[in-house]
SESELO-965382 format. One record per atom (N, C-alpha, C): x, y, z; atom name. Coordinates in nm, 4 decimals. Layout:
- px; py; pz; atomo
- X; Y; Z; CA
...
This chain:
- px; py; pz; atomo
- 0.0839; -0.1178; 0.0000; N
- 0.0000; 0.0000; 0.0000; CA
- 0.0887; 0.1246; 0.0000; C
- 0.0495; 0.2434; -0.0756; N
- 0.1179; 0.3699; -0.0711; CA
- 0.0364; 0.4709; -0.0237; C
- 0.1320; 0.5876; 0.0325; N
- 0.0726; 0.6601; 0.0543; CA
- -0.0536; 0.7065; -0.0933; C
- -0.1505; 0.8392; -0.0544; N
- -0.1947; 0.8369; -0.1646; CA
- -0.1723; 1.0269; -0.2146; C
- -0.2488; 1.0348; -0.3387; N
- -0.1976; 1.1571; -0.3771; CA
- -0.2859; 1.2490; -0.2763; C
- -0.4246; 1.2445; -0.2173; N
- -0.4274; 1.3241; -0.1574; CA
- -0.3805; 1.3208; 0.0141; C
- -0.3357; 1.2125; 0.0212; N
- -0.2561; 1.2093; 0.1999; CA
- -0.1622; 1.2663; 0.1747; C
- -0.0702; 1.2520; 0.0482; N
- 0.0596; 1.3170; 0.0224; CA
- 0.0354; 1.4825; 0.0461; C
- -0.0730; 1.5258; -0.0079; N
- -0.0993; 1.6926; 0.0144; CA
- -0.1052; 1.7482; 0.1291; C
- -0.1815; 1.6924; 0.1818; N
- -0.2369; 1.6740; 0.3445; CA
- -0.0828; 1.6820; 0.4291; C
- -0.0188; 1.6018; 0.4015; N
- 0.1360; 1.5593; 0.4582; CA
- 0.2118; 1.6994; 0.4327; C
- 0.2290; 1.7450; 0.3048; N
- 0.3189; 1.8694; 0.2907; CA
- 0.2235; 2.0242; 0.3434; C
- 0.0945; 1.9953; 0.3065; N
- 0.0175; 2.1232; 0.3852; CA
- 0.0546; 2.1068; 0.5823; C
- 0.0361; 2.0238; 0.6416; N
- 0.0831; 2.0308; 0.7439; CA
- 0.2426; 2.0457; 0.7593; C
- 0.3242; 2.0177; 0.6322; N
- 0.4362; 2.0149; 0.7236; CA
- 0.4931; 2.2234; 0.6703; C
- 0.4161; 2.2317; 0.5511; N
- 0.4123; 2.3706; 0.5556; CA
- 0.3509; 2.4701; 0.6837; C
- 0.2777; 2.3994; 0.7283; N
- 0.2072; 2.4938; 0.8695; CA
- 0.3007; 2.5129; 0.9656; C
- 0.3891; 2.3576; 0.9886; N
- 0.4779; 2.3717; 1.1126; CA
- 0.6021; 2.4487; 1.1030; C
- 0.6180; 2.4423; 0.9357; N
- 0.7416; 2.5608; 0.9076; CA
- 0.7475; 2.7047; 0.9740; C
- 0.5866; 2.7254; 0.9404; N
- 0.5699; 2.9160; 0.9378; CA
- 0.5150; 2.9009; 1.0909; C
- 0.4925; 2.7864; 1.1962; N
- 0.5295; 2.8434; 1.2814; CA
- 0.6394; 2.8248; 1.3451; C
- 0.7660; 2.7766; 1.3092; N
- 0.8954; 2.7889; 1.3750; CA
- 0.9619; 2.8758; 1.2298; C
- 0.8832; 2.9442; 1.1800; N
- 0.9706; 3.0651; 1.1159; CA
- 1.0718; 2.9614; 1.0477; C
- 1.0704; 2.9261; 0.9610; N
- 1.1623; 2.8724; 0.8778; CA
- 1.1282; 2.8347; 0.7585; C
- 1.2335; 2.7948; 0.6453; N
- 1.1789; 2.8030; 0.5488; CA
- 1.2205; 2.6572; 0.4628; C
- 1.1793; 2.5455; 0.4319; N
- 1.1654; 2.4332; 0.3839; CA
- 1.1495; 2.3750; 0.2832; C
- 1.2359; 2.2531; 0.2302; N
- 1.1782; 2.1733; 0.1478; CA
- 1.1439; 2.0554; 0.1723; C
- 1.0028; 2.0244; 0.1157; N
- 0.9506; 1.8917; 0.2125; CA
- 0.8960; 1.7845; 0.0944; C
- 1.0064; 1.6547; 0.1024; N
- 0.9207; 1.5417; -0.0112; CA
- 0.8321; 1.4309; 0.0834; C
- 0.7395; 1.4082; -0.0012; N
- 0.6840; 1.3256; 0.0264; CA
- 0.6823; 1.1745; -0.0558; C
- 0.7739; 1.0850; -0.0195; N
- 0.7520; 0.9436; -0.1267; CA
- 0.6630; 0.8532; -0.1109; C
- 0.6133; 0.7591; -0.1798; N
- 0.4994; 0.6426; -0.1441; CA
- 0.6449; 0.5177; -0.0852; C
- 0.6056; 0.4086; -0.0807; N
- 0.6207; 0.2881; -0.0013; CA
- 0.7641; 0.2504; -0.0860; C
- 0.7640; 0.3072; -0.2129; N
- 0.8613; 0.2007; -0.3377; CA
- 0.9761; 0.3347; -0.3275; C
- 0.9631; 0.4187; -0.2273; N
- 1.0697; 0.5439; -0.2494; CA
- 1.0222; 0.6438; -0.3626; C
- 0.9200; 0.6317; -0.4635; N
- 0.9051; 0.6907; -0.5464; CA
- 0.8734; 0.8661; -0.4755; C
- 0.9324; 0.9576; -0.5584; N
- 0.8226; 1.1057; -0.5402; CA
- 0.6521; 1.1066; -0.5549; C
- 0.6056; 1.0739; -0.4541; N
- 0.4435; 1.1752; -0.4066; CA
- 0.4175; 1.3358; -0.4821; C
- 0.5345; 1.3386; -0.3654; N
- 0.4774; 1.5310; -0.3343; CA
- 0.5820; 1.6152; -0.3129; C
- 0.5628; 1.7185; -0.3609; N
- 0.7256; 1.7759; -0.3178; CA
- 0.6882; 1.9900; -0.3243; C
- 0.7523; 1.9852; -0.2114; N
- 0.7212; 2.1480; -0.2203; CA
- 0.8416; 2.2403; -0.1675; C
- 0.8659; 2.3392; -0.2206; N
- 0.9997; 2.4262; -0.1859; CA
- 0.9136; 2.5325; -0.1503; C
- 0.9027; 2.5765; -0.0174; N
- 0.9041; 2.7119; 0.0149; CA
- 0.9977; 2.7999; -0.0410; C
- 0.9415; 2.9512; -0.0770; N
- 1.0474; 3.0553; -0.1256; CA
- 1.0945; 3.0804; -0.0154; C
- 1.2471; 3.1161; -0.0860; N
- 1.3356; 3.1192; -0.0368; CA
- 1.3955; 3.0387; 0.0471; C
- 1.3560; 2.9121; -0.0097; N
- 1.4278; 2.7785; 0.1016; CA
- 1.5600; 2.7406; 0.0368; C
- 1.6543; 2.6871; 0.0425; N
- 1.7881; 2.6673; -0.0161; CA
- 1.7638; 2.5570; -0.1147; C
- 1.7828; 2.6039; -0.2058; N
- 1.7901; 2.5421; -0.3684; CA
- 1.8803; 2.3527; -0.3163; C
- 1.9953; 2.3682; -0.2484; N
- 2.0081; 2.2548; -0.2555; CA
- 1.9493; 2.1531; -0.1248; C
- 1.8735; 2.2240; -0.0719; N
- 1.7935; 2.1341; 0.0673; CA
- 1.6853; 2.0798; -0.0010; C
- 1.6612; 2.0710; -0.1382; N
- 1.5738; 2.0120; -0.2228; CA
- 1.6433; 1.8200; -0.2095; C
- 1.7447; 1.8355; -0.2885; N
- 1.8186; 1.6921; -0.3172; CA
- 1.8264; 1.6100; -0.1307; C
- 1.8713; 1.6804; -0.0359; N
- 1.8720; 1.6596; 0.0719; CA
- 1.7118; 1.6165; 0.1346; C
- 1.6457; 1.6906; 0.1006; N
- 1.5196; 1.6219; 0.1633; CA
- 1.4404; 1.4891; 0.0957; C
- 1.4900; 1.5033; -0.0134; N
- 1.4320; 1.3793; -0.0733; CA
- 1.5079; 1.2082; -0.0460; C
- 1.6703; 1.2735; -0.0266; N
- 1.7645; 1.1527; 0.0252; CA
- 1.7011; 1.1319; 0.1843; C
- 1.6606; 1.2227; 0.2508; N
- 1.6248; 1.1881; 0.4024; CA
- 1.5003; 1.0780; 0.3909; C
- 1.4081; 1.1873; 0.2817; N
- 1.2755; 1.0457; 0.2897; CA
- 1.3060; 0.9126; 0.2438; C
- 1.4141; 0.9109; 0.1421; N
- 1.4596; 0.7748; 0.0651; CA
- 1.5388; 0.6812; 0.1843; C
- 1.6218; 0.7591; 0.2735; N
- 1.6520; 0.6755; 0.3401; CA
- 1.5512; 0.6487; 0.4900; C
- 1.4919; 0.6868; 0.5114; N
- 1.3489; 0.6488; 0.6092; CA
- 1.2481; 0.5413; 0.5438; C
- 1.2431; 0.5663; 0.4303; N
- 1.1652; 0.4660; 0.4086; CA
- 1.2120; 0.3041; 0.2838; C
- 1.3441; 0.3836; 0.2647; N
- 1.4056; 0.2235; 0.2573; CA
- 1.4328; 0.1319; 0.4218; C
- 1.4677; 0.2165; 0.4770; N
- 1.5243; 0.1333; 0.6219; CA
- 1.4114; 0.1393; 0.7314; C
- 1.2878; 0.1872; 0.7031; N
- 1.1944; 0.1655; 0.7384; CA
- 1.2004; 0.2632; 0.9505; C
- 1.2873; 0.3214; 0.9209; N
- 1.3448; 0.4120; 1.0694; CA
- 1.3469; 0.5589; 1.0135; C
- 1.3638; 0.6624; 1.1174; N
- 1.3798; 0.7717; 1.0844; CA
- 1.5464; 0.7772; 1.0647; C
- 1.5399; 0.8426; 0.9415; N
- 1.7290; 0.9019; 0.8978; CA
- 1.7792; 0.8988; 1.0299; C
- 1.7943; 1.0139; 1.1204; N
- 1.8579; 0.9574; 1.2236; CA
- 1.9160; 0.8628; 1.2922; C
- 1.8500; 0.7636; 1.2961; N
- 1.8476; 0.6529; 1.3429; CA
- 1.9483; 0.5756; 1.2838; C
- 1.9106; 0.5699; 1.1801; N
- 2.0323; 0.5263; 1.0383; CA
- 2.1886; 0.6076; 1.0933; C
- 2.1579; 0.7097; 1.1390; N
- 2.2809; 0.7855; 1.1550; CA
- 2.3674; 0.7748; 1.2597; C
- 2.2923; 0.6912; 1.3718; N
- 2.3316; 0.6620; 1.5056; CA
- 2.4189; 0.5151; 1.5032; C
- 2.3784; 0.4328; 1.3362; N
- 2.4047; 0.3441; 1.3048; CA
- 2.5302; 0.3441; 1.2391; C
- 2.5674; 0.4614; 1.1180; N
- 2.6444; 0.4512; 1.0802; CA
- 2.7685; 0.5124; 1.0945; C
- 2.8001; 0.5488; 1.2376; N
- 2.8970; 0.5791; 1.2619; CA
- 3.0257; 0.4736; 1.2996; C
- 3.1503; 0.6321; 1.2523; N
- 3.2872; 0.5155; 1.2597; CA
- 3.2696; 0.3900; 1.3665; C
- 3.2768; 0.3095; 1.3093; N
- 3.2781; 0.1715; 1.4133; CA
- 3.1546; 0.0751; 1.4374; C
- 3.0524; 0.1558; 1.3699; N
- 2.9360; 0.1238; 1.4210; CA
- 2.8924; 0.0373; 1.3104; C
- 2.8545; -0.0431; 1.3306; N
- 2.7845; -0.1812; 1.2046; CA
- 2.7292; -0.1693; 1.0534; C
- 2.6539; 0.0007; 1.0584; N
- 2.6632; 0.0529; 0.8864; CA
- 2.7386; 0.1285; 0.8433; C
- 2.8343; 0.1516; 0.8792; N
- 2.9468; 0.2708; 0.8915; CA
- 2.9107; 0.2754; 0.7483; C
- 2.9465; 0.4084; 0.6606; N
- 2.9496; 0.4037; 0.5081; CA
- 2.8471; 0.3850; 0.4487; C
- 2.6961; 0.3584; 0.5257; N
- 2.5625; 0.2936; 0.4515; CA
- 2.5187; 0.4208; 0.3781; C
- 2.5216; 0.5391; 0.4173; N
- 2.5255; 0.6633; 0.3172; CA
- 2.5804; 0.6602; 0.2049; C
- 2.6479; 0.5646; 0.1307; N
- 2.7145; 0.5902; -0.0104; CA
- 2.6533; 0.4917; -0.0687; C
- 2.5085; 0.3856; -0.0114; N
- 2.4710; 0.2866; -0.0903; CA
- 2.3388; 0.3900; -0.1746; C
- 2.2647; 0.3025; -0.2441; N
- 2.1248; 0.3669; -0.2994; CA
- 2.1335; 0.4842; -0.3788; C
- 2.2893; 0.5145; -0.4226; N
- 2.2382; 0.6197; -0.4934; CA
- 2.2468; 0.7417; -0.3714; C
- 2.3162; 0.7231; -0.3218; N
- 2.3345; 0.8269; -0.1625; CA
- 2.1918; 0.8320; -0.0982; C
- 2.2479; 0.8446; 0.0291; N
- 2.1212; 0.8380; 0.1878; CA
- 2.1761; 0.9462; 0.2448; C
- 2.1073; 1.0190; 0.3426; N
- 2.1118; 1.1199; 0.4229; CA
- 2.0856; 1.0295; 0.5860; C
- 2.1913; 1.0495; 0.6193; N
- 2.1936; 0.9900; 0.7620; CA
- 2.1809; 1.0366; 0.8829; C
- 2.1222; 1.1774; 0.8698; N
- 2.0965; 1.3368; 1.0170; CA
- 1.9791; 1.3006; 0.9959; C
- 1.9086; 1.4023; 1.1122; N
- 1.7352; 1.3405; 1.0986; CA
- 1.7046; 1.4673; 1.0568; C
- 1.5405; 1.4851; 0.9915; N
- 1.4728; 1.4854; 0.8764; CA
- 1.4008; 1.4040; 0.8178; C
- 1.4322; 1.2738; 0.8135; N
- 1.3530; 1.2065; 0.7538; CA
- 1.2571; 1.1399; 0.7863; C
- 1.1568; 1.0526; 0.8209; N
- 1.0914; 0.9740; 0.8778; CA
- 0.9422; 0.8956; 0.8185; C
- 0.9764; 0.7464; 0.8373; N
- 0.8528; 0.6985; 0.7979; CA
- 0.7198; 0.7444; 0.8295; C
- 0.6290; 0.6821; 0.7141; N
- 0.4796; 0.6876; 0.7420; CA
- 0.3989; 0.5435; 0.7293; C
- 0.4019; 0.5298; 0.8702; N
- 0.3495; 0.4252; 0.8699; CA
- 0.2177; 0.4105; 0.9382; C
- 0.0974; 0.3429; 0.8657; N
- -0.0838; 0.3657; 0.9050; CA
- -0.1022; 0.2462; 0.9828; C
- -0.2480; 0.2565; 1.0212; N
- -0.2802; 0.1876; 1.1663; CA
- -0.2502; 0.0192; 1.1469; C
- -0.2133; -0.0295; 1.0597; N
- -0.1994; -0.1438; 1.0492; CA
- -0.0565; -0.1758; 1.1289; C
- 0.0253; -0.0700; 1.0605; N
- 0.1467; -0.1318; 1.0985; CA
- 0.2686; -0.1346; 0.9859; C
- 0.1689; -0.0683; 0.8861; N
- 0.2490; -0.1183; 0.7508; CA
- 0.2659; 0.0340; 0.7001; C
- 0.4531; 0.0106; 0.5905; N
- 0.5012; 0.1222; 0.5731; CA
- 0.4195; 0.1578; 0.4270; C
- 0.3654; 0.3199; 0.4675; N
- 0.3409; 0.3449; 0.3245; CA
- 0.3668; 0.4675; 0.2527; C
- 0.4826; 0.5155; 0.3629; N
- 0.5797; 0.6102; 0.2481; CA
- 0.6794; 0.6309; 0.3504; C
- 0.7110; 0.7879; 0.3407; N
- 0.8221; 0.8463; 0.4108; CA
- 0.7973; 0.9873; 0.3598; C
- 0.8570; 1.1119; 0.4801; N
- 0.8741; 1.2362; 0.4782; CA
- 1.0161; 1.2830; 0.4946; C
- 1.0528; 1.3470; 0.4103; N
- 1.2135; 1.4384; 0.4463; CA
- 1.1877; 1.5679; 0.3744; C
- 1.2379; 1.6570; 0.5394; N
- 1.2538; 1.7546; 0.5507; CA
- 1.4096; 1.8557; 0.5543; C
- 1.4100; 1.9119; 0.4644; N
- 1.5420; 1.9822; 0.4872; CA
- 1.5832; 2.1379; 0.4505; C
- 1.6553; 2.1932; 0.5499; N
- 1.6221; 2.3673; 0.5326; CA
- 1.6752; 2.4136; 0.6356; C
- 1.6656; 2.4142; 0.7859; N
- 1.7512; 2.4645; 0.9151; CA
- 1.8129; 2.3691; 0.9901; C
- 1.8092; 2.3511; 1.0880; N
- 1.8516; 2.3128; 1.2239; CA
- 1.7930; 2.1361; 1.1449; C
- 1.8997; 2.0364; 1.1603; N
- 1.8070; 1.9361; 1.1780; CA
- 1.7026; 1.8543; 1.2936; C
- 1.7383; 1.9260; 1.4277; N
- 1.6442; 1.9045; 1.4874; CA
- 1.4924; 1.9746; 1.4720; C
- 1.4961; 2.0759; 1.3867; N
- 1.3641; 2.1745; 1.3179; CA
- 1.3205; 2.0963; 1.2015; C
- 1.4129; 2.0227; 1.1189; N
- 1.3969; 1.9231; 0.9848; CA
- 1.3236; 1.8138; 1.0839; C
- 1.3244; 1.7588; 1.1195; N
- 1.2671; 1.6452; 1.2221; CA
- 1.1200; 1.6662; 1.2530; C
- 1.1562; 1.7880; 1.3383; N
- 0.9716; 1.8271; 1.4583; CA
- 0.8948; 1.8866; 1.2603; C
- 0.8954; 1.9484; 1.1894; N
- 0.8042; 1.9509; 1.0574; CA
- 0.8272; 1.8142; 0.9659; C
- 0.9397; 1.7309; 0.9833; N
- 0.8776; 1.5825; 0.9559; CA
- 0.7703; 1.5369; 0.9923; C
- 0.7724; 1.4864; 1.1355; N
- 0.7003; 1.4663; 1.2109; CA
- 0.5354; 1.5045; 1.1858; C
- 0.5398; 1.6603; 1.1877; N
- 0.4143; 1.7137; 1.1697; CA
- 0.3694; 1.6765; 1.0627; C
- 0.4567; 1.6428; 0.9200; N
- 0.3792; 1.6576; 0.8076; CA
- 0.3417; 1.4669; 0.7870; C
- 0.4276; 1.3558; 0.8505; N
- 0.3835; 1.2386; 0.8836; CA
- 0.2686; 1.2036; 0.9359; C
- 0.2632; 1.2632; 1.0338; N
- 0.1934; 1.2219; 1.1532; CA
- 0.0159; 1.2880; 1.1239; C
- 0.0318; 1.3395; 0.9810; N
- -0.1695; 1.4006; 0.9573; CA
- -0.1701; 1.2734; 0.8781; C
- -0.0988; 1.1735; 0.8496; N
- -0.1684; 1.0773; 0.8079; CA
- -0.1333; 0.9459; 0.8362; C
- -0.0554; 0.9067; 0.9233; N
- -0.0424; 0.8180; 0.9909; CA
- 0.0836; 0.8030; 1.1307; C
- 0.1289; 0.7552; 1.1522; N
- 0.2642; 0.7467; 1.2721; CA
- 0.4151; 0.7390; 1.1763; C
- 0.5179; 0.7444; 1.3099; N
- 0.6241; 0.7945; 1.2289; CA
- 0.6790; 0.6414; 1.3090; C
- 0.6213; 0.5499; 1.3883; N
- 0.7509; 0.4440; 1.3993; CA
- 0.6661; 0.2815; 1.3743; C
- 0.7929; 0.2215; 1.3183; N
- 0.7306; 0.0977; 1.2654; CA
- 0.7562; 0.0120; 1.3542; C
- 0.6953; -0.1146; 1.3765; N
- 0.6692; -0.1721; 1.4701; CA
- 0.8374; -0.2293; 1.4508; C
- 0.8470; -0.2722; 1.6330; N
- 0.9793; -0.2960; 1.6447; CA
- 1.0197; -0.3990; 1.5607; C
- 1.1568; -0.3756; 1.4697; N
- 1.2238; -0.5046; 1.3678; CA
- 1.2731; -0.6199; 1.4948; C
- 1.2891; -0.7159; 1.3954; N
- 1.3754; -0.8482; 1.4910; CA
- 1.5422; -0.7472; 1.5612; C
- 1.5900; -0.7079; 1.4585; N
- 1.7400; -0.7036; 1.4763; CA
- 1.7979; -0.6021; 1.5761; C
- 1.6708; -0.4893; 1.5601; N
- 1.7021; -0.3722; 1.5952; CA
- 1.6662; -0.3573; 1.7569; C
- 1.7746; -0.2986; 1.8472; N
- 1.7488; -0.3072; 1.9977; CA
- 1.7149; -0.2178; 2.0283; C
């Protein structure tokens, strides 16, 4: 199941709301389940290249089925994906990104946000996820 074209709207209209109220200025993709582009919106005057960046955040949230972050906590020196950022065609491994996953349980897209602070890329993830379903997938086998 994928997200759909109008949850995808729904997803970037909220995550546009949470922008203008932490005053900032954003680019926010929205992909379905297969990584594909949904939805995609650049606030003016948001940085021309936080475009490519937000779309690698959603690609890597919803290939790995975790928020980017998470991925990022992973792939550090020493740490078991070290380097997993140079697979897929490049991943974004800071948070920003984060699944969308509906009441079942099941993934059916991903949001990445990118433009300020990545802890500000995160909380308007979040917001623009979370109008149409949750941002965490039920716990994997591997993952502690």
């Amino acid at each position: 199941m994928h997200v759909s074209f109008e949850e995808a709207q729904h997803i970037i209209e909220s995550a546009v709301t949470k922008s203008k109220e932490l005053g900032v200025k954003m680019c926010i993709a929205v992909l379905d389940s297969g990584g594909n582009i949904k939805a995609f919106a650049r606030m003016d005057d948001a940085w021309v290249g936080s475009s490519d960046i937000a779309i690698k955040k959603a690609k890597t949230a919803c290939y790995f089925a975790m928020p980017s972050g998470e991925i990022g906590k992973l792939s550090l020196p020493g740490s078991p994906l070290y380097g997993i950022e140079h697979s897929n065609d490049g991943l974004i491994t800071f948070p920003g990104g984060v699944p969308i996953v509906d009441k079942e349980g099941n993934l059916i897209g991903a949001v990445g946000v990118s433009g300020d602070t990545v802890e500000n890329d995160h909380i308007v993830a979040v917001a623009g996820a979370t109008k149409c379903g949750q941002c965490d997938m039920p716990k994997h086998p591997w993952r502690t």
